[in-house]
TORLUMKE-966179 format. One line per 8 residues: number of its first residue (from 1); their letters; for each residue z, y negated, x of C-alpha. Coordinates in nm, 2 decimals. Layout:
NUM = a = Z,Y,X ~ ... $
//
This chain:
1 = xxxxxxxx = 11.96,-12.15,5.96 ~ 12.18,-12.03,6.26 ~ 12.39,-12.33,6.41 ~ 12.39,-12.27,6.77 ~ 12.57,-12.41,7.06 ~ 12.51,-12.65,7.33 ~ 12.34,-12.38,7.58 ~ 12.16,-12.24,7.31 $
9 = xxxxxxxx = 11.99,-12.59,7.15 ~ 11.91,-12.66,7.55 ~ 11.71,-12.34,7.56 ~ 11.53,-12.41,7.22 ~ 11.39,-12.72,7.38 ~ 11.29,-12.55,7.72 ~ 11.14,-12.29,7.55 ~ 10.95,-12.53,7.32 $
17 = xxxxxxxx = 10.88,-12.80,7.63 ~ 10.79,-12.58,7.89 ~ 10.45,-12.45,7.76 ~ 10.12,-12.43,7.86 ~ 10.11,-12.71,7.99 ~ 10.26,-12.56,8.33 ~ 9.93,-12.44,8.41 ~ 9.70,-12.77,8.36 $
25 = xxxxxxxx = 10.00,-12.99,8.57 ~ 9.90,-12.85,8.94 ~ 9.57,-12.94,8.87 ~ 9.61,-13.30,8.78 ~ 9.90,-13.35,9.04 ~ 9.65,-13.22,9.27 ~ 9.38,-13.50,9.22 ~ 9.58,-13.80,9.26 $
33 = xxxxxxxx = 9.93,-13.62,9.50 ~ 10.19,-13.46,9.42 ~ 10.39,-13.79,9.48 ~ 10.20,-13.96,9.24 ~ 10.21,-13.71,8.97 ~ 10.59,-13.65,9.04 ~ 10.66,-14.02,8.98 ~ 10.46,-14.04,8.65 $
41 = xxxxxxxx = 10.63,-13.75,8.53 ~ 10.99,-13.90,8.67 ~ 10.84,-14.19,8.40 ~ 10.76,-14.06,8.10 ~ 11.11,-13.79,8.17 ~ 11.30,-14.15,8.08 ~ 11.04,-14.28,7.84 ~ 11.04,-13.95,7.60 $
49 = xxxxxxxx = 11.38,-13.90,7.65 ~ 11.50,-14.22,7.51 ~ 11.23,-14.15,7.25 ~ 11.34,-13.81,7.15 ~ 11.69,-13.97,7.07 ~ 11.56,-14.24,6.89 ~ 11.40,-13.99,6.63 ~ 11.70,-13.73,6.62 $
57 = xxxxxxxx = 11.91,-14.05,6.53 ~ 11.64,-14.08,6.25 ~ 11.72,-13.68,6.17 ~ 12.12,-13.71,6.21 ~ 12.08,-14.02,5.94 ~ 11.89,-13.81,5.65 ~ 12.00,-13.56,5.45 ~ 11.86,-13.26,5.38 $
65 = xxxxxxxx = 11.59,-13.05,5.62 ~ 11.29,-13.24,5.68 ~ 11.02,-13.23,5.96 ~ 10.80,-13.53,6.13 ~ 10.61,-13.55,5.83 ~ 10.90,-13.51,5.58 ~ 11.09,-13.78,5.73 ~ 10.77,-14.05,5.76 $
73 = xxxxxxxx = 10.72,-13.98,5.40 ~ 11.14,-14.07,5.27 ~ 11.17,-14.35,5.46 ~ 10.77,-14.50,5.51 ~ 10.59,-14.40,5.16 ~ 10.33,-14.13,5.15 ~ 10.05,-14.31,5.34 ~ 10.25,-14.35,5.65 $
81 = xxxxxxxx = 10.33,-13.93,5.58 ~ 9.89,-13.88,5.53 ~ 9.85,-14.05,5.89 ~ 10.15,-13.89,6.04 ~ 10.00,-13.55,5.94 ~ 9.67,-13.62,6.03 ~ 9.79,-13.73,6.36 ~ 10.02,-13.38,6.44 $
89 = xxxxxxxx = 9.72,-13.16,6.26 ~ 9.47,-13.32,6.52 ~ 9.72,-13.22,6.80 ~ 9.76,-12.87,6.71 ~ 9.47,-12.78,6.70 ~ 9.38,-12.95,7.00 ~ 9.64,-12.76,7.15 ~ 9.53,-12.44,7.00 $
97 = xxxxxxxx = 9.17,-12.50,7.14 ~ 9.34,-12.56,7.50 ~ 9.50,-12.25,7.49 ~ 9.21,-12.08,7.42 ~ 8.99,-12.24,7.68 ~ 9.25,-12.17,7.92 ~ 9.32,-11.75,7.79 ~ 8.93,-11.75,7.84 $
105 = xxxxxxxx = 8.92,-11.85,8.18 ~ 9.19,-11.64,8.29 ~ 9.08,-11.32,8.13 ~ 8.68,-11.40,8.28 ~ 8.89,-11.45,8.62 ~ 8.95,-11.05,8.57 ~ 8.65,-10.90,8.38 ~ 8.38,-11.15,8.42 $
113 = xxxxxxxx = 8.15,-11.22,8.16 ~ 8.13,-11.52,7.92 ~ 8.43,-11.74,7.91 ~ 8.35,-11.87,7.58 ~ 8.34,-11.49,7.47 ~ 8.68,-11.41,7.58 ~ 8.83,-11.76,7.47 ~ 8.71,-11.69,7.11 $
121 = xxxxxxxx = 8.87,-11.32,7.11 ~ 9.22,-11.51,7.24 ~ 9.17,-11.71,6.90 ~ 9.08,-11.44,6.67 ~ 9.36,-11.18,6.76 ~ 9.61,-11.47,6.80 ~ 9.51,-11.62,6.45 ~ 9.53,-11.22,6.32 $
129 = xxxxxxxx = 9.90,-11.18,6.43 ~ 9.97,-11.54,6.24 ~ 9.79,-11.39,5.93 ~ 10.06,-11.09,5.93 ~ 10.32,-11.35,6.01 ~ 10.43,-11.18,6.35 ~ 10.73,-11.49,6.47 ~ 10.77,-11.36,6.82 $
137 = xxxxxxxx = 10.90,-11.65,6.94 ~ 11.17,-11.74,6.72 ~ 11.30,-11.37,6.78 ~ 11.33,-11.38,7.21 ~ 11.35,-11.76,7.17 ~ 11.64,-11.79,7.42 ~ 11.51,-11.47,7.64 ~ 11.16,-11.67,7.70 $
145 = xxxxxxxx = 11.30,-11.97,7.82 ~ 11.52,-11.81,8.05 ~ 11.22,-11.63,8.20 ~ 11.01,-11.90,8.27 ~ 11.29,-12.07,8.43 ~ 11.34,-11.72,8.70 ~ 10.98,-11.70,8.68 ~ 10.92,-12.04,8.84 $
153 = xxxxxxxx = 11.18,-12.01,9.08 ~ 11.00,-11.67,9.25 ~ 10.69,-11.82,9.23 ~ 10.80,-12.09,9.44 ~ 11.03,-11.88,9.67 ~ 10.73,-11.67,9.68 ~ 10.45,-11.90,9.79 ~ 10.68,-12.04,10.05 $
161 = xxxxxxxx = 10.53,-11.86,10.33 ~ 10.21,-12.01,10.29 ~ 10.32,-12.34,10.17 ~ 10.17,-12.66,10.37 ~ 10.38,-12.97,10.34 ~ 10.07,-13.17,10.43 ~ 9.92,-13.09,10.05 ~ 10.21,-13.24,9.88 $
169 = xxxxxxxx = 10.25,-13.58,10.07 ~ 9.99,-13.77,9.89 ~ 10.03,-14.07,9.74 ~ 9.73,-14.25,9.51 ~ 9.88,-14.54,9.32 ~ 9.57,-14.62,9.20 ~ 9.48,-14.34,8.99 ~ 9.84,-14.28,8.89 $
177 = xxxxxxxx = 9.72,-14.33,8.54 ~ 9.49,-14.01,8.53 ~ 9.80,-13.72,8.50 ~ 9.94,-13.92,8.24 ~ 9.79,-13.75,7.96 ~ 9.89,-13.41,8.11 ~ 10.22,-13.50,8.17 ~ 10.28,-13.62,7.84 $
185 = xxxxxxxx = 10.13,-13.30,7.68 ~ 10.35,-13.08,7.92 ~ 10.70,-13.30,7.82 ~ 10.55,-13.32,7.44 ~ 10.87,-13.20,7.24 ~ 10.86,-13.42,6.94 ~ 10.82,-13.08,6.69 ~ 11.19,-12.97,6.81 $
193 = xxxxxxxx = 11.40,-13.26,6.74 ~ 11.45,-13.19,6.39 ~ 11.52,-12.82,6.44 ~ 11.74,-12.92,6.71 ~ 11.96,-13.16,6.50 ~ 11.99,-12.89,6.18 ~ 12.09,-12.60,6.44 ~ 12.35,-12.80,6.70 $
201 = xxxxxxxx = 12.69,-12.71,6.54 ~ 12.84,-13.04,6.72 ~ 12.63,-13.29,6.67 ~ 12.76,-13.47,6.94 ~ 12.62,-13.29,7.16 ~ 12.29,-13.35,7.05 ~ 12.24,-13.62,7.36 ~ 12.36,-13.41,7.64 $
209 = xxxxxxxx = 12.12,-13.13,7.49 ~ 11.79,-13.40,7.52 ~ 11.90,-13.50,7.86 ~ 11.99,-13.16,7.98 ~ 11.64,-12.99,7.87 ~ 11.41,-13.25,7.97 ~ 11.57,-13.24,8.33 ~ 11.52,-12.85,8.30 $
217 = xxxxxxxx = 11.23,-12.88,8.21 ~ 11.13,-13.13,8.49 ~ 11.25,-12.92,8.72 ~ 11.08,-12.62,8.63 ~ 10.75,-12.81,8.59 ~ 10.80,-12.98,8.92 ~ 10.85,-12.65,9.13 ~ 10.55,-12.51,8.97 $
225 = xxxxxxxx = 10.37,-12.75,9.09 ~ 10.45,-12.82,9.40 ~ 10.46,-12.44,9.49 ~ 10.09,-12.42,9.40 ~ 9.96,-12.73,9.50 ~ 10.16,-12.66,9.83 ~ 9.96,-12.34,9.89 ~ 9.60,-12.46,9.70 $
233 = xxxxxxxx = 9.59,-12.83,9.76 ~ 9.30,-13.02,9.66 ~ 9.13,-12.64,9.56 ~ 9.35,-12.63,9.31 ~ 9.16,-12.50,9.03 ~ 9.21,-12.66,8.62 ~ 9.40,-12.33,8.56 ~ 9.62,-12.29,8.83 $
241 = xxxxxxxx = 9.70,-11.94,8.83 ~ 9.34,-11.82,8.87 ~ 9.37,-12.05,9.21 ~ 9.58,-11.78,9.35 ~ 9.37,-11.45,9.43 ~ 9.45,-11.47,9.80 ~ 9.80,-11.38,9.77 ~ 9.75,-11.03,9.67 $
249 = xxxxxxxx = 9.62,-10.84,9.38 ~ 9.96,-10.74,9.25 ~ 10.10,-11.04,9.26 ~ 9.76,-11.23,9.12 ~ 9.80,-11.00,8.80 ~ 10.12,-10.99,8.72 ~ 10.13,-11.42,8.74 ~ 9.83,-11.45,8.52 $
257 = xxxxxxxx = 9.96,-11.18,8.23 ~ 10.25,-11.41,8.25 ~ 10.04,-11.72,8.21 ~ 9.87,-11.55,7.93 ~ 10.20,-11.44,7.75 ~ 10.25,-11.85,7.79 ~ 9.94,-11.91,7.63 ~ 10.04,-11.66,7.35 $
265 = xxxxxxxx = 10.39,-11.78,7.26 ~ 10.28,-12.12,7.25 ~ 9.94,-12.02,7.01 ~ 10.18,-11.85,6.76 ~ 10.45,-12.11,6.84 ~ 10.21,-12.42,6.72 ~ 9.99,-12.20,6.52 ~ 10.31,-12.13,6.26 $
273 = xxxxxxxx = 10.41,-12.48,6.26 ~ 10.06,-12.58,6.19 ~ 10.07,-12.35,5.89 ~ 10.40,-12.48,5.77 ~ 10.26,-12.85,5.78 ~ 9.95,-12.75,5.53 ~ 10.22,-12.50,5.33 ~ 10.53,-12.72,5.28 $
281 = xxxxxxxx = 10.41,-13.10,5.33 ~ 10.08,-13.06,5.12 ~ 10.15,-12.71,4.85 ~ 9.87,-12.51,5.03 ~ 9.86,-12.20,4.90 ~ 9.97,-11.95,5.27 ~ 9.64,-11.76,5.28 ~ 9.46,-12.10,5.26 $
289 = xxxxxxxx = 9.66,-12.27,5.49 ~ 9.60,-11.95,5.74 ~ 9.20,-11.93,5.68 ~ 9.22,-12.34,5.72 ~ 9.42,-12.26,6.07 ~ 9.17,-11.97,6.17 ~ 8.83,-12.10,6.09 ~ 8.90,-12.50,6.23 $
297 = xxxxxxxx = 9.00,-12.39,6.53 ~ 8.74,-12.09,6.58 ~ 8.46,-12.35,6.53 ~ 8.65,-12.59,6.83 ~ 8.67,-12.30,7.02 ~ 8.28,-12.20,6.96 ~ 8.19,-12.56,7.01 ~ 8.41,-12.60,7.33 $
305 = xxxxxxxx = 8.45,-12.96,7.32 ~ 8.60,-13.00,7.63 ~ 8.76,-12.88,7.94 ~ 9.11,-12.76,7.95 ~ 9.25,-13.08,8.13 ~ 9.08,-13.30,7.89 ~ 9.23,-13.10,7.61 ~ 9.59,-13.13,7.72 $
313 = xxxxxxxx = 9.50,-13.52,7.80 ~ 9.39,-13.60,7.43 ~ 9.68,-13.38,7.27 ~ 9.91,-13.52,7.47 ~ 9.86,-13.91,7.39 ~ 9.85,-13.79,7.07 ~ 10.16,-13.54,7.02 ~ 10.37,-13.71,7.25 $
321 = xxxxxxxx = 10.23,-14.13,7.20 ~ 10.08,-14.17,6.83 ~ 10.33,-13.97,6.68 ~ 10.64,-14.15,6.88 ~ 10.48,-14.50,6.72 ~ 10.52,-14.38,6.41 ~ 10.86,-14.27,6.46 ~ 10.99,-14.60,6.61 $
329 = xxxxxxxx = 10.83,-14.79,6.26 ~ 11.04,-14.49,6.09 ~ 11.40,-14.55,6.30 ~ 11.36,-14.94,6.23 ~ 11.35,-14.86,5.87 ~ 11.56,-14.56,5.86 ~ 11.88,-14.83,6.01 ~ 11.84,-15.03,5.68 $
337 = xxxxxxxx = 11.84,-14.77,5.43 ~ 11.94,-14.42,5.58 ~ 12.17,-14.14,5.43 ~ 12.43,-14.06,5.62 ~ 12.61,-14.22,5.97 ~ 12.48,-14.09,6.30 ~ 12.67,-13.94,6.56 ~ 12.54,-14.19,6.83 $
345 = xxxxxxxx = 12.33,-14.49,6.77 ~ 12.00,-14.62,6.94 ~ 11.99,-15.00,6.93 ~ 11.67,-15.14,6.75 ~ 11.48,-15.28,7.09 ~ 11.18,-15.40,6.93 ~ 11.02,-15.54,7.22 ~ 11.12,-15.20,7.36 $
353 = xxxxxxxx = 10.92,-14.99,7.13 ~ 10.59,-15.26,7.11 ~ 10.55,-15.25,7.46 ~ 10.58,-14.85,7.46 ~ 10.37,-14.86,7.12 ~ 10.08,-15.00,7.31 ~ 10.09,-14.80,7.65 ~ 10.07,-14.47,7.41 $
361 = xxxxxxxx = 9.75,-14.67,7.25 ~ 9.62,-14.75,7.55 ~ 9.65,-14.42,7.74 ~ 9.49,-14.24,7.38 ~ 9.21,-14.49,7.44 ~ 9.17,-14.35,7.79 ~ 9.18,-14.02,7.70 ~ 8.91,-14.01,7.43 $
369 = xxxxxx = 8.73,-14.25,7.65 ~ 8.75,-14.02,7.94 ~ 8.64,-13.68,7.70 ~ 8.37,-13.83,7.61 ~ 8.23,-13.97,7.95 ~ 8.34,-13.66,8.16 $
//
């Protein structure tokens, strides 16, 4: 594995962060104010933050390479690994199902026609370029996230000239917990600390990369935002990008290919690692693990559980909240009986990570309260 430098470790976490979940933010920010959703996300920036260091301390202590699931099994035993897995596998392919929901409204914003139709081709060519083992994002890894970064920035220099300051100056405390789920699905990077730790060359570095890419990624997501919720305001639609048809053709196109490129990366992105989880942490032969990948998620899709919003809510809490819980139990443990010394230290704050254990339980309750009631 390449060791990279400090620039290049930021970019692998933008590029990993900043997802899909760009497009279901203006939408949620939108129903509660921007205020509102800028705070929550000015939150969980600190909350996952800490968090993310707290399981690359866990990383930096083992040797060897070992993902989530890897690392639950050393130090917890294999029961805490089975729930750990179940817990990421439910995420992906909640994720995968998201971007499909999503490709499909976008492409029926073109061509018309069923939106189930064109979610379900998304899925299929998606999950054929996974069968052939096409790794387009590891190969413009660094290119993509510097892209989406200048890509924000025109949008919002762009949309400037209708912006209305009026749609951003909302404030709702009392529905600030309904973007929560979105926001932690859009600041989800759990999946890249352990790549992140085996690729920094100076592992001291490792904090300034955290802090540095979530504030990127912050940023980018908070410009996005406010640049379409500026323009759209409470018609902002769950897709954001489909919102923006009165701004030209030209430009409507070209933002939604982008958006659908985002969708892509991020399919094959979480697709692969999806494959890897049923090929390295449970001996699944590849074509199985691929027709596992391919025919769950087709059936999701098909049965279109939910809306896109939803989707991102429920894989959020539980990417970004039910895995974290784990990975506190792990760190506690991990300080007792770990491999090697760290190059910084988190100090065991129990009441710390209890109190954060049960907000992420809470807000997964709300979630899958929420899909079902909605």
């Amino acid at each position: 594995m390449k060791e990279k430098g400090l620039i290049e470790a930021v970019l692998t976490f933008v590029g990993v962060v900043v997802g899909a979940g760009i497009l279901g933010l203006p939408y949620a920010f939108s129903k509660v104010g921007v205020l509102t959703g800028l705070l929550v996300m000015l939150i969980f920036t600190v909350i996952l933050g800490f968090s993310y260091l707290i399981v690359g301390e866990v990383c930096q202590r083992t040797i060897g390479k070992h993902q989530l699931v890897g690392l639950v099994e050393k130090y917890l035993g294999k029961k805490w690994k089975f729930i750990m897995a179940i817990t990421i596998i439910t995420s992906l392919y909640g994720a995968l199902v998201a971007y499909s929901i999503a490709a499909g409204d976008i492409l029926g914003s073109f061509f018309g026609g069923s939106l189930v139709i064109y979610s379900i081709l998304f899925a299929v060519i998606l999950s054929l370029l996974l069968f052939f083992k096409l790794k387009v994002i590891a190969e413009v890894e660094s290119f993509v996230s510097i892209l989406k970064i200048v890509f924000c920035l025109i949008i919002g220099i762009y949309l400037f000239k209708d912006f209305n300051l009026g749609n951003i100056l909302q404030f709702d405390i009392g529905n600030i917990i309904y973007p929560v789920g979105v926001v932690m699905f859009a600041l989800s990077g759990i999946s890249v600390i352990p790549i992140m730790n085996l690729e920094l060359k100076n592992k001291r570095e490792f904090r300034k990369a955290i802090w540095i890419g979530m504030l990127i990624s912050v940023f980018v997501y908070a410009l996005f935002a406010i640049s379409l919720v500026g323009v759209m305001g409470e018609n902002t639609p769950e897709i954001a990008t489909i919102g923006l048809a009165s701004q030209g053709y030209a430009f409507f196109v070209v933002l939604n290919i982008f958006a659908l490129l985002a969708l892509a990366t991020a399919f094959i992105g979480l697709g692969l690692a999806l494959k890897e989880i049923y090929t390295f942490d449970f001996k699944i032969l590849d074509y199985k693990a691929w027709i596992l990948l391919f025919v769950i998620t087709l059936i999701l899709v098909i049965l279109n559980p939910a809306s896109f919003i939803k989707l991102l809510g429920i894989t959020g809490s539980l990417s970004a909240g039910v895995s974290l819980i784990i990975m506190y139990y792990t760190h506690s443990v991990a300080r007792k009986r770990s491999d090697l010394q760290p190059s910084y230290r988190m100090e065991n704050y129990l009441i710390f990570k209890i109190i954060l254990s049960l907000l992420f339980l809470l807000i997964l309750i709300n979630e899958i309260f929420g899909l079902f009631v909605l």
